[in-house]
C-alpha positions as CSV (number, residue, x, y, z in Angstrom):
1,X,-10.2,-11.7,7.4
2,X,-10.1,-8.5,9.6
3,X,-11.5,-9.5,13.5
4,X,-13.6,-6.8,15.2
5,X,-14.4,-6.4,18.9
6,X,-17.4,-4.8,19.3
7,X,-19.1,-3.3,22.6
8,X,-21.5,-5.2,24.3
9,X,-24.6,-3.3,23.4
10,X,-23.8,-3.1,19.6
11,X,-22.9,-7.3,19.8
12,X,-26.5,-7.5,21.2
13,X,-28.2,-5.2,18.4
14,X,-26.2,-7.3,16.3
15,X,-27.0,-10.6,17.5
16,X,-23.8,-11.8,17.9
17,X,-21.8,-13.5,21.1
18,X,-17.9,-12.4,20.8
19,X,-16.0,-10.9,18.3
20,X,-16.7,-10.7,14.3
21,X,-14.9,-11.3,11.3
22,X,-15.0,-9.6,8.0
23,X,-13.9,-9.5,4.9
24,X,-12.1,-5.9,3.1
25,X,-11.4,-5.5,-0.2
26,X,-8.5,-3.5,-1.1
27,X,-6.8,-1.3,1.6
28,X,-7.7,-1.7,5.3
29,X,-8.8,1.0,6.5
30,X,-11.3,2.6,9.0
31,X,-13.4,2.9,6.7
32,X,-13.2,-0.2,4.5
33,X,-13.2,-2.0,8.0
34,X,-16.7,-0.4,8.8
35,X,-18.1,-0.4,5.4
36,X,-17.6,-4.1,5.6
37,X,-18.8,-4.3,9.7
38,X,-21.9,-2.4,8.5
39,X,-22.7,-4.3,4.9
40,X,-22.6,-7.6,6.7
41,X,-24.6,-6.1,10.1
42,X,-26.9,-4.0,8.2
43,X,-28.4,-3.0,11.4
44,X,-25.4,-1.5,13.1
45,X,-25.6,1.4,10.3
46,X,-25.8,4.8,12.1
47,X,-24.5,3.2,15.5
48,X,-20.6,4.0,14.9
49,X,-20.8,6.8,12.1
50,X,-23.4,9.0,11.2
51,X,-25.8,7.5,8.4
52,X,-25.2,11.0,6.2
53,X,-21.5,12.0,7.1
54,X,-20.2,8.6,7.9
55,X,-18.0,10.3,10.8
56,X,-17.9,8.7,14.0
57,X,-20.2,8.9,16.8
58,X,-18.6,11.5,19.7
59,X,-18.8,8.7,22.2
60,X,-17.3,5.7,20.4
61,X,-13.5,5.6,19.8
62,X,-11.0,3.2,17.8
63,X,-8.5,1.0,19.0
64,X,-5.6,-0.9,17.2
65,X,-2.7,-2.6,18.5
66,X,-3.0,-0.7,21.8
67,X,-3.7,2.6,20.4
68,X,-6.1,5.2,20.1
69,X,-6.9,5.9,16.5
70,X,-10.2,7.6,17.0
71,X,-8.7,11.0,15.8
72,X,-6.5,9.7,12.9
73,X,-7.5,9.7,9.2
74,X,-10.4,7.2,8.3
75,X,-8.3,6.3,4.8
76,X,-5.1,5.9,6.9
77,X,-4.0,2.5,7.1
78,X,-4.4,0.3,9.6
79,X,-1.4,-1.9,11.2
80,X,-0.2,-4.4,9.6
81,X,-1.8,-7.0,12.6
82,X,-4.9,-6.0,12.1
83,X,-4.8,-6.7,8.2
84,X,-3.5,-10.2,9.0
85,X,-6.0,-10.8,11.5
86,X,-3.1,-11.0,14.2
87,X,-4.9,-8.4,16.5
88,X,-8.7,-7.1,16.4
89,X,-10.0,-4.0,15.5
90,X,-11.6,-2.6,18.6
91,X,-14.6,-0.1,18.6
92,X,-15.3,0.7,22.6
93,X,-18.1,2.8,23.6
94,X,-16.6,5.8,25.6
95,X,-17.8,6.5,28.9
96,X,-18.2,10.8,30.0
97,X,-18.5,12.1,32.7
98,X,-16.7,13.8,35.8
C-alpha cells in the first residue's frame, strides 16, 4: 500500500480528508504511483499530468523521503520507504511568483 499526500485543493476535488492509499502493481514508480492515484480518483486525471502526455503539470512537484524528485525519470524507482508505505509520496502544488 503506497500512502500519498495530496494538496488541499486536489484532496477536495477528490473528496477526501488526509492522505490516500493505493495499491501498485509491479515496480513503484512515478508513474505506477499516479496511474494507480488516478484509476482509483478518476477525477484527479489531467490535474497532476497532462491527459495526452502524461507529463507533469509546471506547477506541481514530487516529493519523497525529503527530496525533490520532480525532475527525475517517471520509471525511476522510488525509495524503498515509500514502497513499504514507511513514508508518503508527496505531490505539493508549487507556488510562483517574485
Amino acid at each position: 500500500m503506497i500512502r500519498v499526500v495530496l494538496p488541499a485543493h486536489l484532496r477536495k476535488l477528490a473528496h477526501v480528508d488526509g492522505e490516500v492509499q493505493v495499491d501498485v502493481e509491479g515496480p513503484v514508480t512515478q508513474r505506477s504511483v499516479l496511474d494507480a492515484l488516478e484509476a482509483r480518483y478518476p477525477m484527479l486525471r489531467g490535474t497532476i499530468r497532462d491527459h495526452t502526455t502524461h507529463k507533469r503539470r509546471a506547477f506541481v512537484r514530487f516529493f519523497a523521503c525529503q527530496q525533490d524528485l520532480s525532475h527525475e525519470s517517471p520509471d525511476a524507482p522510488l525509495p524503498e520507504a515509500i514502497a513499504s508505505g514507511a513514508e508518503p509520496f508527496l505531490v505539493i502544488g508549487a507556488i510562483a511568483g517574485g
